[in-house]
N, C-alpha and C positions, 0 to 999 in steps of 0.2 A: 674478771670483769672486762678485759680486754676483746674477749669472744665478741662482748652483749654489743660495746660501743662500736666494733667494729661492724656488725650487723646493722646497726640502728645509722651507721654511717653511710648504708652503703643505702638503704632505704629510702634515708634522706637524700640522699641524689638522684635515687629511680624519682621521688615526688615530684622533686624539683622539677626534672625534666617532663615528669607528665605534666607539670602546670604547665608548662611553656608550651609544650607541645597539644596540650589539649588547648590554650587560647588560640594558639595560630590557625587550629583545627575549625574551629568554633566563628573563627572572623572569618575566614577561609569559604567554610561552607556557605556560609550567609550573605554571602556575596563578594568578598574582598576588599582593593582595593574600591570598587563602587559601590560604597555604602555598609558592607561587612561590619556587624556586630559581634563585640566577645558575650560569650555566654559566661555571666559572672557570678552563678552563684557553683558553679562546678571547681573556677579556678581558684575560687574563696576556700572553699572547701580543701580543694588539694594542697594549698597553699597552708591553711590552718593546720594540715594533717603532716604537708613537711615540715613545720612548725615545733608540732607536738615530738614528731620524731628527733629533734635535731634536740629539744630540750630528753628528753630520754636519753638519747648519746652524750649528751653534755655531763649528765649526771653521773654515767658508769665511767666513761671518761675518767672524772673527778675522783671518784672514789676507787676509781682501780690505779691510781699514783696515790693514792693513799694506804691500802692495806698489800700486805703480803702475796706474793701471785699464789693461785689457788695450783690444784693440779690440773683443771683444765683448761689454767692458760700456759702451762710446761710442756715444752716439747718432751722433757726427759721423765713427766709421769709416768706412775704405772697405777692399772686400777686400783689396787690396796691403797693407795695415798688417799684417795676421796674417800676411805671408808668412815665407818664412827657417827656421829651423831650430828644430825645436820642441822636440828635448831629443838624448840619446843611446840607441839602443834594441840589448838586443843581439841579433846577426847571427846568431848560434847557438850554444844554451845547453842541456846535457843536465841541465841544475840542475832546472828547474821538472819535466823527467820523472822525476827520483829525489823530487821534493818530493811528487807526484802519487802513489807508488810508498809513499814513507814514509808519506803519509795514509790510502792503501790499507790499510796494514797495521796501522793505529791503528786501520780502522775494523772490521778485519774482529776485532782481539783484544777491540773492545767487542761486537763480535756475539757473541763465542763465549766471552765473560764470563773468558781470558785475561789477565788483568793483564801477566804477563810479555812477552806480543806487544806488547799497547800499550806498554811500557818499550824495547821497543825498538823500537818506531815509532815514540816522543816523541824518544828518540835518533837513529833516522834525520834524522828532522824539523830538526831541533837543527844535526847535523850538514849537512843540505841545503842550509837557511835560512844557514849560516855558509861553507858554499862560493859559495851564488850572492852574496853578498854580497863576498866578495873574489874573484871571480872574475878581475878585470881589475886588481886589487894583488899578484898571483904567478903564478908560472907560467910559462908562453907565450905568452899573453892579457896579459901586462902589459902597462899603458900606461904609456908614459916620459913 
């Protein structure tokens, strides 16, 4: 995890510095000191986005003082270390095309200024996110 936060570290500083540097940009262009305006939904944007990344960093951060170093945070691994089994993935799952199905339809009740489509796309959703979730606790698909 050390890799992750390190990247997401350095990320968050490239943003930072494009916010800055895109406001000064943006006053800059527009006139300056005489009368220059920031163009504010860009550095919202960037700002939100170094945001997101700094809460991602924060996270691997966290949890890479918490678990075991992996081997590809070892300087002294060798490929064999990483081998074995890397989690459980499932084999086939019509969960994620109803979840895909249910955002469809949230996106198309915000297009068409629908509230009641989005109400029942939040409900699709709801309902999706809660099957693929117990998918392999009921059913036929259970695991014993």
């Amino acid at each position: 995890m050390k890799t992750e936060y390190k990247i997401f570290g350095v990320v968050t500083i490239f943003l930072i510095l494009a916010t800055g540097t895109y406001a000064w940009w943006t006053w800059e262009d527009s006139g300056g000191a005489s009368g220059g305006r920031i163009e504010w939904i860009g550095v919202v944007a960037l700002s939100l986005s170094s945001l997101l990344c700094l809460m991602c960093g924060g996270y691997f951060w966290f949890v890479s003082r918490r678990i075991d170093p992996r081997p590809e945070d070892r300087d002294d691994a060798e490929i064999v270390d990483g081998a074995g089994e890397i989690g459980f993935f499932s084999p086939g799952s019509y969960w994620p095309f109803g979840l895909g199905v249910a955002s469809l339809v949230v996106g198309l009740g915000l297009a068409y200024n629908a509230w009641w489509v989005v109400a029942i796309g939040i409900v699709a959703i709801l309902l999706g996110t809660g099957g693929l979730l117990f998918e392999y606790y009921t059913g036929a698909r259970r695991v014993h």
